[in-house]
C-alpha positions in Angstrom: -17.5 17.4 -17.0 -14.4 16.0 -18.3 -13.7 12.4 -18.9 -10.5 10.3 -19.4 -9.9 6.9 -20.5 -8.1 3.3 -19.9 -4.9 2.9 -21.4 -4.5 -0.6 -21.6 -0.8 -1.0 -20.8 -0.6 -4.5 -22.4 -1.4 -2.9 -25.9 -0.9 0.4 -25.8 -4.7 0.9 -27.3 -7.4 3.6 -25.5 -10.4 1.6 -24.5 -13.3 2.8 -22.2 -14.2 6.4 -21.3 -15.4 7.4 -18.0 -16.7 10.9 -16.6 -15.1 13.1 -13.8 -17.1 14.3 -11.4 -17.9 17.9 -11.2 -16.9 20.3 -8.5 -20.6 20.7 -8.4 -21.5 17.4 -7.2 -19.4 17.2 -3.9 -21.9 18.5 -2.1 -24.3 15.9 -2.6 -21.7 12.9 -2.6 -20.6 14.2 1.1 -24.6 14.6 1.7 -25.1 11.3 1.0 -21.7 9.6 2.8 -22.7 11.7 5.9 -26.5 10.6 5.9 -25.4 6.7 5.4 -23.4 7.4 8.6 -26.3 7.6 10.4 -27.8 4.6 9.7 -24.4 2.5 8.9 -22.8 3.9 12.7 -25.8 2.7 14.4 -25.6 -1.0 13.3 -25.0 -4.0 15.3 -21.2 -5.5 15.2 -23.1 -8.7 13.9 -24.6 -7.0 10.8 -21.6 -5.4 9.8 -19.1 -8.1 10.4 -21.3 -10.3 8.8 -21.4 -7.8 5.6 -17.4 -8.3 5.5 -17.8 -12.1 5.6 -19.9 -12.1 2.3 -17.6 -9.3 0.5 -14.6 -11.9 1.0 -17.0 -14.3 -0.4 -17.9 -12.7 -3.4 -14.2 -11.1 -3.9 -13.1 -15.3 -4.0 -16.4 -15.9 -6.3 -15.5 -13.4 -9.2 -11.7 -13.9 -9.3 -11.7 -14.5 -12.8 -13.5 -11.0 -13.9 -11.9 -9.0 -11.1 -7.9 -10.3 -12.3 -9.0 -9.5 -15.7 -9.7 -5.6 -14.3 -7.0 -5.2 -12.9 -4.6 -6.8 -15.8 -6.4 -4.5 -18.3 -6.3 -1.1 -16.2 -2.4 -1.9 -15.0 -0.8 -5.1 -16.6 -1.3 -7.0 -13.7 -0.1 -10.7 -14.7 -3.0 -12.8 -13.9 -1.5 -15.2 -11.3 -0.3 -12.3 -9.2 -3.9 -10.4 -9.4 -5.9 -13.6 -8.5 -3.2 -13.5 -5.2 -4.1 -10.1 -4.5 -7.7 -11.0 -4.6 -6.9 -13.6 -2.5 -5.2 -11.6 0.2 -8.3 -9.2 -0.1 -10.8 -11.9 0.8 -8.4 -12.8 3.6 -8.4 -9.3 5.0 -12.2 -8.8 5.1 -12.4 -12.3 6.5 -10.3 -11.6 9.2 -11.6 -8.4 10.5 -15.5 -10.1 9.7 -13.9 -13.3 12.4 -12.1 -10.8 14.8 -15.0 -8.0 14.7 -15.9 -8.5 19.2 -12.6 -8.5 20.1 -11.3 -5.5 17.8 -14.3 -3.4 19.3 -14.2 -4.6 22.3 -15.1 -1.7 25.3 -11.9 -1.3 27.7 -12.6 -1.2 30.9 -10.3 0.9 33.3 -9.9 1.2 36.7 -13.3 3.0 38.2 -11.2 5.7 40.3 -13.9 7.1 42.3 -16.9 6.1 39.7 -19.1 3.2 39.9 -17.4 2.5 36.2 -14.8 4.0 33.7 -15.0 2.6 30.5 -13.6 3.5 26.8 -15.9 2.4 23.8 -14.6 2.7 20.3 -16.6 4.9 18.1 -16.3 5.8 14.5 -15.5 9.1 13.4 -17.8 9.8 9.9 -17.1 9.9 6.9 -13.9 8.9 5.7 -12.0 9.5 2.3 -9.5 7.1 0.9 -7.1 8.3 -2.3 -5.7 5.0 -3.5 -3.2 3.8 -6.3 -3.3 1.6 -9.3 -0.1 -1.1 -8.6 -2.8 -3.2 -5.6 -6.4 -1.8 -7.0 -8.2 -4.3 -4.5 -5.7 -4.6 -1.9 -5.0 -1.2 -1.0 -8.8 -0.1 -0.8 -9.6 -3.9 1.6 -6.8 -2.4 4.0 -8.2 0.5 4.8 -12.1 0.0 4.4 -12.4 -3.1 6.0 -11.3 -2.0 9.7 -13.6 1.0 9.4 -16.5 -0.3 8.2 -16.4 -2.5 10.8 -15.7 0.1 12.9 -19.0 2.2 11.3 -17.3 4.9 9.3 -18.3 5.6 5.4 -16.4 6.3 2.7 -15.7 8.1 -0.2 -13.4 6.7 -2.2 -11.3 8.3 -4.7 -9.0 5.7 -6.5 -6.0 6.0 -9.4 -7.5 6.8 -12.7 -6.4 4.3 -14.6 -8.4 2.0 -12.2 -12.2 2.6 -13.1 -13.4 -0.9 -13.4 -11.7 -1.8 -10.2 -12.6 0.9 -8.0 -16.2 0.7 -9.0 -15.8 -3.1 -8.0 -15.1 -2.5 -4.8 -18.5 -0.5 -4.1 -20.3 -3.2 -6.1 -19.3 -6.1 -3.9 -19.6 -4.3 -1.0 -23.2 -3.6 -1.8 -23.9 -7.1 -3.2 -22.8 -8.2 0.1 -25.3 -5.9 2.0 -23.9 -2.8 2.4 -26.1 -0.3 2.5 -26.3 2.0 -0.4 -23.7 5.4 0.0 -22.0 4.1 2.9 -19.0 3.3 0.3 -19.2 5.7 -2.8 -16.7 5.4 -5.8 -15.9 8.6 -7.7 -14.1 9.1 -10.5 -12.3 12.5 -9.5 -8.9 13.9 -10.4 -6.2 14.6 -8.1 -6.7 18.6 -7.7 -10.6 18.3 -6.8 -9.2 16.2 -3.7 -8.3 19.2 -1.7 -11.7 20.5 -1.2 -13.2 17.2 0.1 -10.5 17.3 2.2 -11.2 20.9 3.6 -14.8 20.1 3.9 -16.1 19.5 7.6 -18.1 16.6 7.1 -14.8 14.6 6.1 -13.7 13.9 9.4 -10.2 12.0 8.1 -8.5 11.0 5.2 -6.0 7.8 4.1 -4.1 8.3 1.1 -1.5 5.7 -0.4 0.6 7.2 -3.1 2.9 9.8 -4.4 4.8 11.9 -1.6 4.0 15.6 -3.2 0.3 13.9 -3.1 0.6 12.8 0.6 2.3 16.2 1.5 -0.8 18.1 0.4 -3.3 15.9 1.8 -1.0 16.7 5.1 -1.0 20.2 4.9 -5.0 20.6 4.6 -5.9 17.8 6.8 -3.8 19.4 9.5 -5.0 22.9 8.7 -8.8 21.3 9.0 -7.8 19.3 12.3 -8.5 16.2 11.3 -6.3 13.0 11.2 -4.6 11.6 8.1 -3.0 8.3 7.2 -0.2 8.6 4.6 1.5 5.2 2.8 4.0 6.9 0.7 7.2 5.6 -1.0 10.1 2.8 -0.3 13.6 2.2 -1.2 14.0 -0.9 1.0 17.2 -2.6 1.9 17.6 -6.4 1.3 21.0 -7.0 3.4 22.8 -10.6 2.8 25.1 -11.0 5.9 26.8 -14.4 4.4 27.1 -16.7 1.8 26.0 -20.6 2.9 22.8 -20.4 1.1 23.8 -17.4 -1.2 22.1 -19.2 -4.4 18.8 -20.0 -2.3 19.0 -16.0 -1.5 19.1 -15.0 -4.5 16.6 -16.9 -5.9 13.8 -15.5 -3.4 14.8 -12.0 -4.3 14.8 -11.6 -7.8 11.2 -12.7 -7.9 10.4 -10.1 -4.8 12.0 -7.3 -6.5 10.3 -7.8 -9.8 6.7 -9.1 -8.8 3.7 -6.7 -9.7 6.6 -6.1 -12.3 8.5 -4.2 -9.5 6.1 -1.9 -8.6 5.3 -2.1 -5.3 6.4 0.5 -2.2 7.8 -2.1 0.0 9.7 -4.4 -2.2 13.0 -4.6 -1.9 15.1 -1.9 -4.0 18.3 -2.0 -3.0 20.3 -5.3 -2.2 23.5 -5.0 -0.1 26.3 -7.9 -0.4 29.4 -8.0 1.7 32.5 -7.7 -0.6 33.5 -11.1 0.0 30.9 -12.4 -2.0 29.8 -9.7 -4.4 31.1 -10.8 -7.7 29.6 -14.0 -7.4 26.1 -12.4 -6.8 26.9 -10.2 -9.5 27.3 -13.0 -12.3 24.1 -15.0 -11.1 22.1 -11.5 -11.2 23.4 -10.9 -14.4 22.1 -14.1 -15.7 19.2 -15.0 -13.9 17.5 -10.4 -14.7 18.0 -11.5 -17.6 16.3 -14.3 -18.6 13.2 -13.1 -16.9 10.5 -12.9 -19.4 8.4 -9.9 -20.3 4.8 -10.0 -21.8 0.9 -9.4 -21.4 -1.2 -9.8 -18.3 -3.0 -13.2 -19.7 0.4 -14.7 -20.9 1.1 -17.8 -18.2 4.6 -18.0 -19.3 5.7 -14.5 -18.7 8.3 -13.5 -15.6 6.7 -9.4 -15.6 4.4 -7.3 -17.3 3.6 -3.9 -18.6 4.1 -0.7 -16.4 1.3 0.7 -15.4 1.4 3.0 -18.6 3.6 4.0 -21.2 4.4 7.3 -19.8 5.9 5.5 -16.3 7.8 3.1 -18.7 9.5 6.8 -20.4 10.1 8.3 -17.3 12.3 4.8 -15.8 14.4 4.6 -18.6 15.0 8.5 -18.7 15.9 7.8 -15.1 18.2 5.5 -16.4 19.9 6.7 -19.5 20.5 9.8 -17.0 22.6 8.1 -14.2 24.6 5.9 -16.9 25.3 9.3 -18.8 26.1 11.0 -15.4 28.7 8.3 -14.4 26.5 7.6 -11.2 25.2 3.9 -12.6 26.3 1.0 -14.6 23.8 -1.2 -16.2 24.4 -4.6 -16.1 21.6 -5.8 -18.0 18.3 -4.7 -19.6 17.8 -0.9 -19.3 15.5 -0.6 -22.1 12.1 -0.8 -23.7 10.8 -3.7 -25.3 10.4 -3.3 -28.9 6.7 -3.9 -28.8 3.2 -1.9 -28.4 2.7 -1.1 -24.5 4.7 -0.2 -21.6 6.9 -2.7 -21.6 10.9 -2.6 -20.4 13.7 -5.1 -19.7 13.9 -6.3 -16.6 17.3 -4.1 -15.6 20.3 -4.6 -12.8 22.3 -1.4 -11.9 25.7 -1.8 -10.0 28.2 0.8 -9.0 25.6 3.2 -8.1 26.5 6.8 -6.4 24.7 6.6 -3.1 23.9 10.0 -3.3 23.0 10.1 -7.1 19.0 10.9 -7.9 18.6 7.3 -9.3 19.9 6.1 -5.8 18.2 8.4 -3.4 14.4 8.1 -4.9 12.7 5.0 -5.6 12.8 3.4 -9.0 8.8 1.9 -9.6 9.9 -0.7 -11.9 11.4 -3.9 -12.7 15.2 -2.4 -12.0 17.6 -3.8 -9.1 20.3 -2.2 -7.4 23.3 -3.9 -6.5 25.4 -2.3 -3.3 29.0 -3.7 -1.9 29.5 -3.5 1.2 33.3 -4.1 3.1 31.5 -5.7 6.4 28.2 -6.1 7.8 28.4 -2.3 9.7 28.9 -0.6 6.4 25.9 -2.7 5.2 24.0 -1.4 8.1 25.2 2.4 7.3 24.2 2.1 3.5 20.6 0.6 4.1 20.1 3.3 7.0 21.4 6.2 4.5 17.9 6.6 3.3 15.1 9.5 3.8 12.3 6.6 3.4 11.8 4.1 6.2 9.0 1.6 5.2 10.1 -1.8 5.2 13.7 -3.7 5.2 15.1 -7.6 5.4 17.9 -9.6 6.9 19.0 -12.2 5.5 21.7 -15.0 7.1 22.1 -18.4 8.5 22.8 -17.7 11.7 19.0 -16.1 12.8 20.8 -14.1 16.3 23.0 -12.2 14.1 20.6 -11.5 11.3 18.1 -10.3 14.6 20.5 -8.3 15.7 21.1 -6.6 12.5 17.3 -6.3 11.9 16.8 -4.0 15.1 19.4 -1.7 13.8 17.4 -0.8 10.7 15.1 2.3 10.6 12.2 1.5 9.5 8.1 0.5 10.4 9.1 -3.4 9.2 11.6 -5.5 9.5 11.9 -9.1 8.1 14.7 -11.8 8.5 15.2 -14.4 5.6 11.5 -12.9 4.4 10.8 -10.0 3.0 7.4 -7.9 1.8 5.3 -10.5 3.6 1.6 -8.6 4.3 -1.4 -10.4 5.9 -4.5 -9.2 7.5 -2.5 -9.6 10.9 0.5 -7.8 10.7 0.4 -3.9 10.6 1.8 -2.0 7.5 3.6 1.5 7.6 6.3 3.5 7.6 8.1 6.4 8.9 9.8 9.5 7.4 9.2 10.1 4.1 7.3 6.6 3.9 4.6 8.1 5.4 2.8 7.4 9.0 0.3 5.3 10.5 -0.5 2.2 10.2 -2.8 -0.2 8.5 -4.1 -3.8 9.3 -4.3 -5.9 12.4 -5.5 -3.7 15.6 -3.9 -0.7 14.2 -6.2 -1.0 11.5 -9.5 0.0 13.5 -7.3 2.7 16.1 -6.4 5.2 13.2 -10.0 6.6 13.0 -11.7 5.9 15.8 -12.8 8.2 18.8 -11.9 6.2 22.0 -14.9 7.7 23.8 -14.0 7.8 27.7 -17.2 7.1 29.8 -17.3 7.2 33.3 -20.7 6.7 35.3 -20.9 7.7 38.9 -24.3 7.8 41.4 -24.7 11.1 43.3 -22.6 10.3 46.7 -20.0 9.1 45.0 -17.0 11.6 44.8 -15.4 10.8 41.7 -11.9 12.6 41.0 -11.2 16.4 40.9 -12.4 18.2 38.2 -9.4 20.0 36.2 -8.7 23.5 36.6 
């Protein structure tokens, strides 16, 4: 059995150690998912939806000890985690208030049966791989439409979150879940493959790395069973003109850098017309840096830690590459923070070689890119020369042109004067290498569901021709 640890990001210092599962114990874990599923599949809408209520609840009730998880296992400023705990109530709330509806039979058209209706059924067991930048929010996204929908699941989240993941099953259960319908393992990436493989997983979500979500592909497919991949983002933010270019600004820079700019879908590459690129320049310049950097618990800080020291490295190599390579300019910041933890300043980059690595892959930190553009078509051709396609945002005065702009974007969301918005009733994904699928809303229960066709005729009636 091997064990790791939390690197608290904020320090720098190893705290807690936590055991790995072994190999070994699969077999009972997938036992035990697959016999809750019997019970947990069989229980009324009321019962479950009511479960959900109480989890929001209790995820509202233990705010303080749940931000403090979270800011410990990732640097998670404290304001921000308390509004992804908030957004995680909201989620389970919602699908606990629109549980009839969401499940709701379909009835079709008899043709030639006394009725034709499709039910929506869960599947089984489930297994969710999850990341550390939204340790609540990404797990409520995807286990709240299927528990409601009577799946289990396993759940295998980031390793440097082990006091949140094991929260998750420990609300859940305090709420009235029954035992082993959510399980919580502490598991490293390469044992995943197997419980993927195995037959009594019957589909798999994974948010995450792409080489993480291409293997989880591969095996899930070769195992015919479905798979739900949230992947990476380099999202355009396009300003079409000026009149409220200040205003702009000042709702991007604190997009780009919340969660310390590590989130898929935030906005990673902003795109000016020419006309007024210098002056968005300058303000950048001075507003990036005077952003403050510090610990999760300090109220006056602007961004915190990376996750961990090693993702702090790897930005700034990033970094010091594309300035020595000629493909960058930093305008400000581009370094660590002469302190213990993972801390950098917040960074601008300019003049950026669209195909350069530092332009074509995401940077999962508190770094903006800069892009002129001579009109708004070449704006349109730089934020669609991308092999991601998660989420992207207009923004103009007049609404019609920015719409109009917006519908010539490729990618699974699209927001004009907004951007990075997420609520239990709008559906999240991507496409290409952003991943597929979707998340939330109605899409949220359809992913992993068997939409079980019934049709019930009497003995003289005809009914349709049987296929051939």
């Amino acid at each position: 059995m091997s064990t790791f640890a939390l690197e608290n990001p904020n320090t720098g210092v190893s705290e807690e150690t936590f055991d790995r599962i072994n190999d070994s114990n699969r077999d009972a874990i997938l036992d035990r998912s697959t016999e809750a599923f019997k019970s947990w599949s069989r229980t009324s809408i009321e019962e479950r939806a009511a479960i959900l209520f109480r989890t929001a609840e209790l995820y509202e009730e233990n705010a303080d000890k749940l931000a403090e998880h979270i800011g410990r296992e990732m640097g998670k400023l404290t304001r921000w985690a308390k509004g992804e705990i908030q957004i995680v109530a909201d989620i389970y709330r919602w699908y606990a208030e629109h549980a009839h509806e969401l499940l709701a039979p379909e009835y079709l058209a008899a043709q030639g049966a006394q009725k034709t209706v499709v039910r929506k059924e869960p599947l089984g067991p489930l297994l969710g791989v999850m990341p550390w930048n939204f340790p609540y929010y990404q797990v409520a996204r995807f286990a709240a439409p299927n528990l409601l929908l009577g799946n289990t699941i396993v759940l295998k989240h980031a390793s440097i979150c082990p006091l949140s993941s094991q929260a998750c099953q420990d609300l859940l259960e305090e709420a009235g879940l029954p035992k082993d319908a959510f399980i919580n393992i502490y598991a490293s990436g390469s044992q995943m493959d197997a419980f993927v493989a195995d037959k009594r997983i019957k589909g798999v979500s994974l948010t995450g790395s792409e080489a993480a979500g291409a293997a989880v592909a591969k095996t899930a497919g070769e195992n015919y069973k479905k798979s739900v991949l949230e992947l990476g983002g380099n999202d355009p933010f396009i300003i079409i003109d000026d009149k409220k270019l200040e205003w702009t600004l000042d709702q991007f820079v604190p997009i780009r850098m919340y969660n310390t700019g590590q989130a898929c879908n935030a906005p990673k590459r902003l795109i000016v017309l020419e006309d007024f690129y210098d002056r968005t320049l300058d303000y950048l310049v001075e507003k990036i840096g005077n952003l403050k950097v510090g610990p999760y618990d300090d109220e006056n800080a602007d961004i915190g830690p990376l996750s961990s020291i090693g993702a702090r490295d790897e930005i700034i190599e990033r970094l010091d590459k594309a300035v020595a390579d000629g493909t960058a300019t930093v305008r400000v910041g581009g370094k660590k923070v002469d302190r213990d933890g993972a801390y950098m300043e917040p960074t601008l980059l300019s003049d950026v070689d669209p195909s350069a690595e530092i332009a074509c892959n995401e940077i999962f930190g508190p770094v903006a890119v800069i892009y002129k553009a001579k009109d708004i078509d070449e704006a349109i051709a730089i934020a669609n020369n991308s092999d991601y396609g998660l989420s992207s945002s207009v923004w103009g005065s007049d609404l019609d042109k920015a719409f109009e702009v917006a519908q010539q974007l490729n990618d699974g969301m699209t927001f004009v004067n907004e951007a990075s918005v997420t609520a239990a009733g709008l559906p999240f994904g991507g496409i290409n290498r952003s991943g597929y699928g979707r998340e939330l809303e109605r899409w949220g229960v359809g992913e992993f569901v068997n939409e079980h066709l019934y049709r019930i005729s009497g003995q003289d009636d005809a009914g349709l021709s049987p296929a051939m």
